[in-house]
C-alpha positions in Angstrom: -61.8 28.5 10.1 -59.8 26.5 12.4 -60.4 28.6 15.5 -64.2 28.0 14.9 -63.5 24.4 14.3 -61.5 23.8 17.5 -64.2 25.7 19.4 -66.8 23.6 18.0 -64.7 20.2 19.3 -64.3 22.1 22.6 -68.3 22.7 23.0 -69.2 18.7 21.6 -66.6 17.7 24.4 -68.3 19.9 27.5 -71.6 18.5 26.7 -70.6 15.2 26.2 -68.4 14.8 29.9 -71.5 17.2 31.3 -73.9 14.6 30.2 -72.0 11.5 31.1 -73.3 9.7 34.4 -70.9 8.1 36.8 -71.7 6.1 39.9 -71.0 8.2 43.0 -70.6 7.3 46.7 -74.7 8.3 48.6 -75.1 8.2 51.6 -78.1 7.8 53.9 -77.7 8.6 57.6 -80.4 8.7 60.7 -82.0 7.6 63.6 -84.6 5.1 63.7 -86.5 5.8 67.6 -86.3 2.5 69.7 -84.6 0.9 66.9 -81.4 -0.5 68.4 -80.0 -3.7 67.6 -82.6 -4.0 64.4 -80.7 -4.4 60.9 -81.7 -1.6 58.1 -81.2 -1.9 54.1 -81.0 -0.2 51.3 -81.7 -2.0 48.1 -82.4 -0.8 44.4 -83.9 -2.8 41.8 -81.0 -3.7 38.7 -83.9 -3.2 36.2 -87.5 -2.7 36.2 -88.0 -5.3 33.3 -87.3 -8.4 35.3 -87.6 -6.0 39.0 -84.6 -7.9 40.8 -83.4 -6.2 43.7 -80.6 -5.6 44.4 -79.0 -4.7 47.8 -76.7 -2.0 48.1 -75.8 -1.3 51.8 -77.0 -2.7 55.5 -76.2 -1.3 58.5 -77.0 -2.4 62.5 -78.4 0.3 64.4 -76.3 1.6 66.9 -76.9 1.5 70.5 -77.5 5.8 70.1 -80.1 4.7 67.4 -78.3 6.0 64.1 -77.0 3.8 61.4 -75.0 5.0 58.0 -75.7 3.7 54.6 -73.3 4.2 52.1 -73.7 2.9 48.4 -72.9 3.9 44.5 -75.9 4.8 42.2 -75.9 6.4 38.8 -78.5 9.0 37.8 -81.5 9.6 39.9 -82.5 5.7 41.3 -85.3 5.0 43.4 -84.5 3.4 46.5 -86.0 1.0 48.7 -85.2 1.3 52.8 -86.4 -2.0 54.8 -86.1 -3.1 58.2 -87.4 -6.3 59.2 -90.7 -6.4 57.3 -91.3 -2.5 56.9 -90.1 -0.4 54.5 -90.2 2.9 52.5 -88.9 4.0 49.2 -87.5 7.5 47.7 -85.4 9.1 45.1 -82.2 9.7 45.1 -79.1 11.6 43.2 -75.6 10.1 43.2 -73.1 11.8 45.1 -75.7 13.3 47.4 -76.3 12.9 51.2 -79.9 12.2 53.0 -80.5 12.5 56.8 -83.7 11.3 57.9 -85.8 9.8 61.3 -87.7 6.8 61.3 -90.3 6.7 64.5 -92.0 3.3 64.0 -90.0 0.4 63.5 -91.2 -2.5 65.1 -90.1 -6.4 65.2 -93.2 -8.0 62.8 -95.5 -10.4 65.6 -95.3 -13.7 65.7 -98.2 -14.2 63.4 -98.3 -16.4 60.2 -99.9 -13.2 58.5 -98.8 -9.7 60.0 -99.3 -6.1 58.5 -96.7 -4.6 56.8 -96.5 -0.9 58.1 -94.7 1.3 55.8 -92.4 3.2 58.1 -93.1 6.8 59.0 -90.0 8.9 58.3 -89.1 12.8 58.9 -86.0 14.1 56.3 -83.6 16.3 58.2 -83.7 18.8 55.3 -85.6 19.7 52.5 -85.7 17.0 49.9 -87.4 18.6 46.7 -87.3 16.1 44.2 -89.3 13.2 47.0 -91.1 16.3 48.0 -92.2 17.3 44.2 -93.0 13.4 43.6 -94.9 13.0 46.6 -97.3 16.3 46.1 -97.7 15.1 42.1 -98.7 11.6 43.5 -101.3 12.7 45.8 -102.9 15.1 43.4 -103.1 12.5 40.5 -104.4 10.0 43.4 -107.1 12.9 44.3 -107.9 13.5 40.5 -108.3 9.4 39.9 -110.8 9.0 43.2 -113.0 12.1 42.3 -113.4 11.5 38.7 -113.1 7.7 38.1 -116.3 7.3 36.4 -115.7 10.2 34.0 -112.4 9.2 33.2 -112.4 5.3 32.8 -116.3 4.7 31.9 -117.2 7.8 29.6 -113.4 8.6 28.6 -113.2 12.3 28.8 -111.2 13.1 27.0 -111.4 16.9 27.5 -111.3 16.7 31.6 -108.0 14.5 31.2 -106.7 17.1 28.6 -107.5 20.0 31.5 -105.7 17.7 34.3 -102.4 17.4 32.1 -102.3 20.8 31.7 -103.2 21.9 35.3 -100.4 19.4 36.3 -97.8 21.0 34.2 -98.5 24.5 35.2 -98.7 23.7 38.9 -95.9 21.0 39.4 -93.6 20.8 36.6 -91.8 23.9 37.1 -90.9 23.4 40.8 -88.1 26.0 41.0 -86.6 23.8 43.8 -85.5 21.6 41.6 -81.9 21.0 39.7 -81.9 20.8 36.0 -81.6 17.2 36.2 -84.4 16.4 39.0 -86.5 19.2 36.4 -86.0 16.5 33.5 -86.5 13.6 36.1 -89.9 15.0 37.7 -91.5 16.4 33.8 -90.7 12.9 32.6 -92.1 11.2 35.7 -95.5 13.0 35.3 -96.1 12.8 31.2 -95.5 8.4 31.8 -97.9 8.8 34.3 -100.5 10.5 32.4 -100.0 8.5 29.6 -99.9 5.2 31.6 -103.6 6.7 32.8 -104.4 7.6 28.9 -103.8 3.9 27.9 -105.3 2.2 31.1 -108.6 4.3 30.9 -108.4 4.2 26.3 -108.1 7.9 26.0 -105.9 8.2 23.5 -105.3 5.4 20.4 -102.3 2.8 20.9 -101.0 4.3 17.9 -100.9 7.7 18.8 -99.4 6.9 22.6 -96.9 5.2 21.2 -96.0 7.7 18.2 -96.2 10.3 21.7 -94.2 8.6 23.7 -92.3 6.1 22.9 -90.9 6.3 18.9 -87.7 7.4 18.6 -87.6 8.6 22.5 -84.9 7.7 24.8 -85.7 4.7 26.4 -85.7 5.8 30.3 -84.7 2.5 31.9 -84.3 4.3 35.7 -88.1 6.1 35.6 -90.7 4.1 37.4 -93.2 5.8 35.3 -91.9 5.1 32.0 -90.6 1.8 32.8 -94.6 1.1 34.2 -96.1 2.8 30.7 -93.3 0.3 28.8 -94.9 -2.4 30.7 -98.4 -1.7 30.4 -97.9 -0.4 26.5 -95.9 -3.8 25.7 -98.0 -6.2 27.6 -99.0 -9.3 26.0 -97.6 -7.7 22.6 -97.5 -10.2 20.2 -100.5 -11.9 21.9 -102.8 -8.9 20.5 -101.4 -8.7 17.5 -100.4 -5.7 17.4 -99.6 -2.7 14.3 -97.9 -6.0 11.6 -97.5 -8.8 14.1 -98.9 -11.9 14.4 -98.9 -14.5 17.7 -98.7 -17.3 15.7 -96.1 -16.0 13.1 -94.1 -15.3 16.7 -94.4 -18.8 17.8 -93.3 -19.9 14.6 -90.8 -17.8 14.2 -89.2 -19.3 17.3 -90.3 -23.0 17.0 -88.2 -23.3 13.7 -84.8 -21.6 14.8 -85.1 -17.9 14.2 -82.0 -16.1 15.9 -82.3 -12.8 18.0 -81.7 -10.8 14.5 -84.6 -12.7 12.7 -87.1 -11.9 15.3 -85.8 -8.2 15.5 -86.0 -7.7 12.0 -89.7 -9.5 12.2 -90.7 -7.0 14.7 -89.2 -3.9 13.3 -91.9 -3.8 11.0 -93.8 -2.0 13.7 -93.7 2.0 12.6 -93.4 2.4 16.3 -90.3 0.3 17.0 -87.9 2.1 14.9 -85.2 2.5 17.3 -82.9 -0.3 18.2 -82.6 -0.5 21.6 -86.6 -0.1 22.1 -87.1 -2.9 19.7 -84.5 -5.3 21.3 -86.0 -4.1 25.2 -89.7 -5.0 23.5 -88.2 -8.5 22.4 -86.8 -9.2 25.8 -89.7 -8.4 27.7 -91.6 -10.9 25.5 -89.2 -13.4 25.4 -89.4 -13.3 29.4 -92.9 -13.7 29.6 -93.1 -16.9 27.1 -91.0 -18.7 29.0 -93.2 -20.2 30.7 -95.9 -20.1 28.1 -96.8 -23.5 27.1 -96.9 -22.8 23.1 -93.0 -22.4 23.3 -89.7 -24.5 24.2 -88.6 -23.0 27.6 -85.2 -24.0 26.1 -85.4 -22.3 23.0 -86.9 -19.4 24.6 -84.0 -19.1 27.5 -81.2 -19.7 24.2 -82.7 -16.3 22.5 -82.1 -14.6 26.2 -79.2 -16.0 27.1 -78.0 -14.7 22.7 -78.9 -11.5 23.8 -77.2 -11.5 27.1 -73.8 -11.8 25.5 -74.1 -10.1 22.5 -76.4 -7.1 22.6 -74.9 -4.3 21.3 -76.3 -2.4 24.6 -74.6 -2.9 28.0 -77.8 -2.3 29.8 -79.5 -5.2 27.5 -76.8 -7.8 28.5 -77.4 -6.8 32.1 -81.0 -7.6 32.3 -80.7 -10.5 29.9 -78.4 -11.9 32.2 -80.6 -11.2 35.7 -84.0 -12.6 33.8 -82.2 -15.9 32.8 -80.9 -16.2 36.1 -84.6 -15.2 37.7 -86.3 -17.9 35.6 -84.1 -20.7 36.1 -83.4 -19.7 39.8 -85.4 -23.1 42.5 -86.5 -24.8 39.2 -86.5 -28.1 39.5 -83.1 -30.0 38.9 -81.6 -26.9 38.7 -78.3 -26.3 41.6 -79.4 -24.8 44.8 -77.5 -21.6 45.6 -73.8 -22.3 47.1 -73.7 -20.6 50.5 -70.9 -21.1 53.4 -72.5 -20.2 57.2 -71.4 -20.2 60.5 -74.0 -23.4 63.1 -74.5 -22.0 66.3 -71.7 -24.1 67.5 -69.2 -21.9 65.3 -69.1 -24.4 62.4 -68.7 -23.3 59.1 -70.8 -25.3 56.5 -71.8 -25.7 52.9 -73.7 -27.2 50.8 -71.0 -29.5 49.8 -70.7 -31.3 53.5 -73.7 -32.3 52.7 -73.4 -34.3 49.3 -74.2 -38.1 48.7 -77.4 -37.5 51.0 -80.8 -35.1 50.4 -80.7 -31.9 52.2 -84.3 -31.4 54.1 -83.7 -27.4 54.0 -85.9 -24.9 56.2 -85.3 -21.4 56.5 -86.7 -19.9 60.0 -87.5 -16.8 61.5 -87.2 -16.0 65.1 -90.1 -14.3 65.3 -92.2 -17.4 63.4 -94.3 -19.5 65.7 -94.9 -21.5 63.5 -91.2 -22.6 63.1 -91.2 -22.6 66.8 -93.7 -25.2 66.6 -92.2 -27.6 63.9 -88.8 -27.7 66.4 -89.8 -31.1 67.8 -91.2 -33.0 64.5 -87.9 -32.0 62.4 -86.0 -33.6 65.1 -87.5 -36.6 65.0 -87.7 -36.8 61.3 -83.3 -36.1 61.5 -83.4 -39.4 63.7 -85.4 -41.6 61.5 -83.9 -40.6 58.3 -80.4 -38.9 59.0 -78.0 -42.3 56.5 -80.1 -40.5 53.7 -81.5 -37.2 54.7 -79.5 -34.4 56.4 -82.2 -32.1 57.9 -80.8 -28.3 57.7 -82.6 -25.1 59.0 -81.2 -21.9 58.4 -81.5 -19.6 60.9 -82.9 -15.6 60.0 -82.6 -13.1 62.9 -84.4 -9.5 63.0 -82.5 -8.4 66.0 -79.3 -9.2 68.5 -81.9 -10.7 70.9 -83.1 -13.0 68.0 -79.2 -13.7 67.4 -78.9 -14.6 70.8 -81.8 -16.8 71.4 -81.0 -18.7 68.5 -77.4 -19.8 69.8 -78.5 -20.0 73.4 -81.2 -22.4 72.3 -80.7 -26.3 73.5 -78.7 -27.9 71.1 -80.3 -30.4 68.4 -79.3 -33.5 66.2 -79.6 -31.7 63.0 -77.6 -28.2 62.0 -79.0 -25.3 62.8 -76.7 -22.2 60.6 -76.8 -18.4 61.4 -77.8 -16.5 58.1 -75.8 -13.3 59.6 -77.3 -10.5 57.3 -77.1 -12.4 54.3 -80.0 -10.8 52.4 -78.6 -12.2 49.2 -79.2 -15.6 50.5 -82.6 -15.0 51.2 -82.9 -13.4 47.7 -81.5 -16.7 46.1 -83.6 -19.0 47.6 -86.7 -17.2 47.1 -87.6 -17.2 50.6 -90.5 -14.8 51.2 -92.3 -16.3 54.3 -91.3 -18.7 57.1 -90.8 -21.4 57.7 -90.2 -22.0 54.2 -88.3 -25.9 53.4 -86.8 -27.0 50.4 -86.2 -30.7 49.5 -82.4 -30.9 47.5 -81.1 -34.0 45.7 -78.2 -36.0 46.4 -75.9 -34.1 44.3 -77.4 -30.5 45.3 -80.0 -30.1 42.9 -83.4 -28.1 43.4 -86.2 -31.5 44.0 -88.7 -29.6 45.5 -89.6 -26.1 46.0 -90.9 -25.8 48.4 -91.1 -29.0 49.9 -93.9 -30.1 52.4 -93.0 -29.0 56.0 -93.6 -32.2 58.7 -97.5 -31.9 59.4 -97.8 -32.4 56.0 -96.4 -36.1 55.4 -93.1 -35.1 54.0 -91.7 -38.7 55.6 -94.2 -40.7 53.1 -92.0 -39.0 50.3 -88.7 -39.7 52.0 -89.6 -43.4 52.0 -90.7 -43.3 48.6 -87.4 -41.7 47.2 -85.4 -43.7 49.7 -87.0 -47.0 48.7 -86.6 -45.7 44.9 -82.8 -45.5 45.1 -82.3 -48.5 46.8 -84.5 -50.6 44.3 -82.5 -48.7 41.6 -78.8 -49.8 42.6 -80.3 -53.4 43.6 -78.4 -55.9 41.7 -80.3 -58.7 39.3 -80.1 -61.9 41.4 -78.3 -64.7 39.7 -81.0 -66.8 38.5 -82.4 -63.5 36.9 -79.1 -63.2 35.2 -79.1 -66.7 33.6 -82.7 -66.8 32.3 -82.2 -63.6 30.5 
């Protein structure tokens, strides 16, 4: 009995260090043709509930052309490559390697809106799993364009049925493919078809969910699933849906209820019997009703920021962390991301140099004419204003030449900083087009965001705050004093 026993432990133990996922080194080598000098990236998002990315690796390519990414990722992640405004994205499995060329990177024009071509890229080697996703994809998209109508107006239910199966018999069983990448790709086509099933009302909410989602394992790294989650949860307790009420919800929340109260509220859904799908559910409704006007943003963000430090799920605390931080991030009289960067004189500043005046921030692009333009109206607005207003641009290169022709440029009155590959900087700020300017408060604070850039009149509002201050710390004259 006890050999049986001990082989019994010995079998739990193999499956259980066999299933276990630790992050690995992955890398990602090429050459990216007449790319020298440009920066690449590699970026994954931390959670496809509040879709922050984050960046894992950058690299300058080499005068031969080539670059090396190196990074850590757990499980099968999907990846996002960028370079200057292009990108492309693919799957990847920890502790692998990737080689690949890119032929068609290009610095963006100098246009205020410019198309963003995806790059064109050639893998050294045979890469099944990107190679099985990509054939699904284009199938499904072939399936959707020729039979639209029949699918989404009539709901056939029967043609659908025949797709499903046609898909499994074709593309599921890619021989190709590892174990793992097997499990990967069959998941990644059943959320697809049942994202289609609940967009085109194939199949009853009830039935989906019983399918797919009740006592399932909640697939946080699958684009597919994590899209069905979405779509299957959106606007939950707004449609009132299988026990719950909108209003009960609001309720609920207006008079005090704790993370526990609302997950035992919304466990009366057959379909959320599972923990950790129940408290995802409540975080992803919690995220969008903060900025619903029927609930206290600050009640709201309390219930997040509960569930950030005390979920009983590591992955929960994580993306209740980055979707507190995502809603409060530029809000007004909130503190502006803390930064330390090198002026083209070799300076290094921070935000703090800057305290006791308001920081007239813009972030620029050396490839924006636009911010080539404003050059000569932010300088004079520095001189008019500089006792209270410190005018700040921050300076975003593509390429070396940018580098250069930033720091070889005639110097000017106000601070011009080098952002030097910091992506994360760009990611705090929220800067997504250029010139982009921010208006900060005396001690630091977010005042407006964005601000007005120069044509607009932004030195009416500098007066008007100006004036404001100065009105406020103006001392009662004497007489005033005695009457009163």
């Amino acid at each position: 009995m006890t050999r049986y026993f001990i082989q019994f432990i010995f079998i739990c133990l193999f499956v259980l260090i066999h299933t276990l996922s630790y992050a690995l080194p992955t890398f990602l080598k090429g050459k990216v043709i007449n790319g020298k000098g440009m920066v690449i990236r590699i970026s994954v998002f931390s959670d496809q509930i509040s879709y922050n990315e984050k960046l894992l690796d950058i690299d300058e390519i080499n005068d031969s052309e080539d670059f090396e990414l190196a990074f850590e990722i757990v499980d099968i992640q999907k990846l996002f490559v960028r370079i200057g405004n292009q990108s492309f994205s693919f799957f990847a499995e920890e502790g692998k390697s990737y080689q690949l060329q890119i032929d068609n990177a290009e610095i963006p024009p100098k246009s205020a809106i410019s198309e963003q071509k995806p790059l064109h890229l050639l893998w050294n080697e045979k890469n099944a799993l990107n190679e099985a996703i990509d054939n699904f994809n284009y199938t499904f998209s072939v399936f959707l364009e020729e039979n639209f109508i029949e699918i989404y107006k009539y709901r056939n239910v029967k043609l659908l049925q025949s797709f499903e199966k046609e898909i499994h018999e074709k593309l599921s069983n890619t021989s190709s493919l590892t174990p793992r990448e097997q499990i990967f790709f069959k998941n990644f086509i059943a959320y697809k078809l049942a994202e289609l099933k609940i967009a085109s009302r194939t199949a009853s909410d009830l039935k989906l969910g019983e399918t797919y989602l009740k006592n399932k394992a909640v697939r946080y790294d699958n684009p597919s699933y994590m899209l069905f989650f979405n779509q299957y949860f959106s606007q939950y307790f707004v449609t009132g849906k299988r026990n719950t009420n909108y209003h009960d919800f609001i309720d609920l929340i207006k008079s005090g209820a704790n993370v526990s109260s609302l997950l035992n509220y919304i466990s009366k859904d057959p379909i959320l019997e599972q923990a950790r799908l129940r408290e995802l559910v409540l975080l992803n409704a919690l995220k969008v009703a903060y900025f619903n006007k029927d609930f206290n943003p600050k009640q709201v963000a309390a219930l997040i920021q509960a569930i950030s430090k005390s979920s009983k799920f590591p992955k929960h605390q994580e993306i209740g962390s980055t979707i507190l931080s995502l809603l409060t991030k530029m809000q007004i009289g909130t503190p502006a991301p803390k930064f330390k960067l090198k002026s083209t004189d070799g300076i290094v500043k921070s935000l703090e140099d800057y305290k006791g005046r308001y920081v007239y921030m813009v972030f620029m692009s050396d490839n924006c004419q636009a911010c080539e333009s404003d050059f000569a109206l932010i300088e004079g607005l520095h001189e008019e204003y500089k006792l209270d207003i410190a005018v700040l641009g921050i300076l975003v290169n593509y390429t070396k030449n940018g580098l250069s022709k930033f720091s070889s440029e005639a110097k000017t009155s106000w601070d011009r900083l080098l952002f030097n590959n910091n992506f994360e900087l760009l990611n705090n700020y929220n800067v997504r087009t250029y010139p982009l300017y921010i208006l900060l408060d005396r001690d630091g604070n977010v005042l407006l965001y964005p601000a007005k850039n120069p044509h607009e009149g932004i030195d009416r509002y500098f007066d008007f705050i100006i004036k404001r201050d100065r009105d406020k710390n103006k001392k009662p004259d004497i007489l005033y004093r005695l009457v009163n």
